[in-house]
N, C-alpha and C positions, 0 to 999 in steps of 0.2 A: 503494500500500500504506500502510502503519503510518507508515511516513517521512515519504509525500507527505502525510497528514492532520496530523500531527506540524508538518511549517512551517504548513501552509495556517492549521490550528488554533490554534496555541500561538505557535509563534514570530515569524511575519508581524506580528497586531496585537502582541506584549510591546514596551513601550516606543516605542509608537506609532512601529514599524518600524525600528527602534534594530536589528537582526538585518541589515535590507533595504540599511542605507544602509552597513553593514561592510562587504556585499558590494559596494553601485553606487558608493560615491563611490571607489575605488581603478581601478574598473576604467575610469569617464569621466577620470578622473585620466589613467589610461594611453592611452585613445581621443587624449584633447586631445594627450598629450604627442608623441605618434607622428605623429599626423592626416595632418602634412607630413613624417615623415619617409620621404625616397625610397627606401630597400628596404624599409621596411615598409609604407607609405602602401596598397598595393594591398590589402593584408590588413586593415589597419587601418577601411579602408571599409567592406567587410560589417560588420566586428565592430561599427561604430558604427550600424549601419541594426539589426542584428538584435537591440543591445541596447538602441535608442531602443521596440523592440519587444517586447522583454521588459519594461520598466519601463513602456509600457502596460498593458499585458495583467496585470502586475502589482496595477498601480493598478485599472484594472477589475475584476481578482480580492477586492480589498480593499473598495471601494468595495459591491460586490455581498456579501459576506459580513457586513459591518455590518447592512446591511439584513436579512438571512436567510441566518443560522451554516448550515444545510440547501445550497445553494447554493454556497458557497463549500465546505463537503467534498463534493459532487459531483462538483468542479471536482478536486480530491485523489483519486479515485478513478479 
């Protein structure tokens, strides 16, 4: 919807991902801080596989929208 066009659009590139990196650098922060720790370690796995996956898919979204704004709101829709 309105939201998803809203990052994809405006907030993604402002400040050459200055929005992107509020959200990823806290949360690898927390991946790193946990990674070993034993009652959380098991959980902490996925989250690190499926947000090394989201920060692709990111970066591909980004990458693909520079080139053709068309494209990356697609990708929002």
């Amino acid at each position: 919807g309105i939201q998803a066009l809203d990052l994809v659009g405006r907030k993604m590139p402002t400040k050459a991902g200055r929005y992107l990196r509020r959200f990823f650098h806290p949360v690898q922060e927390y991946i790193e801080a946990n990674v070993s720790n034993g009652e959380l370690g098991e959980y902490v796995q996925p989250l690190a596989k499926a947000f090394m996956r989201l920060q692709q898919a990111t970066g591909e979204l980004a990458q693909r929208g520079m080139k053709n704004p068309d494209e990356a709101g697609a990708a929002a829709t």
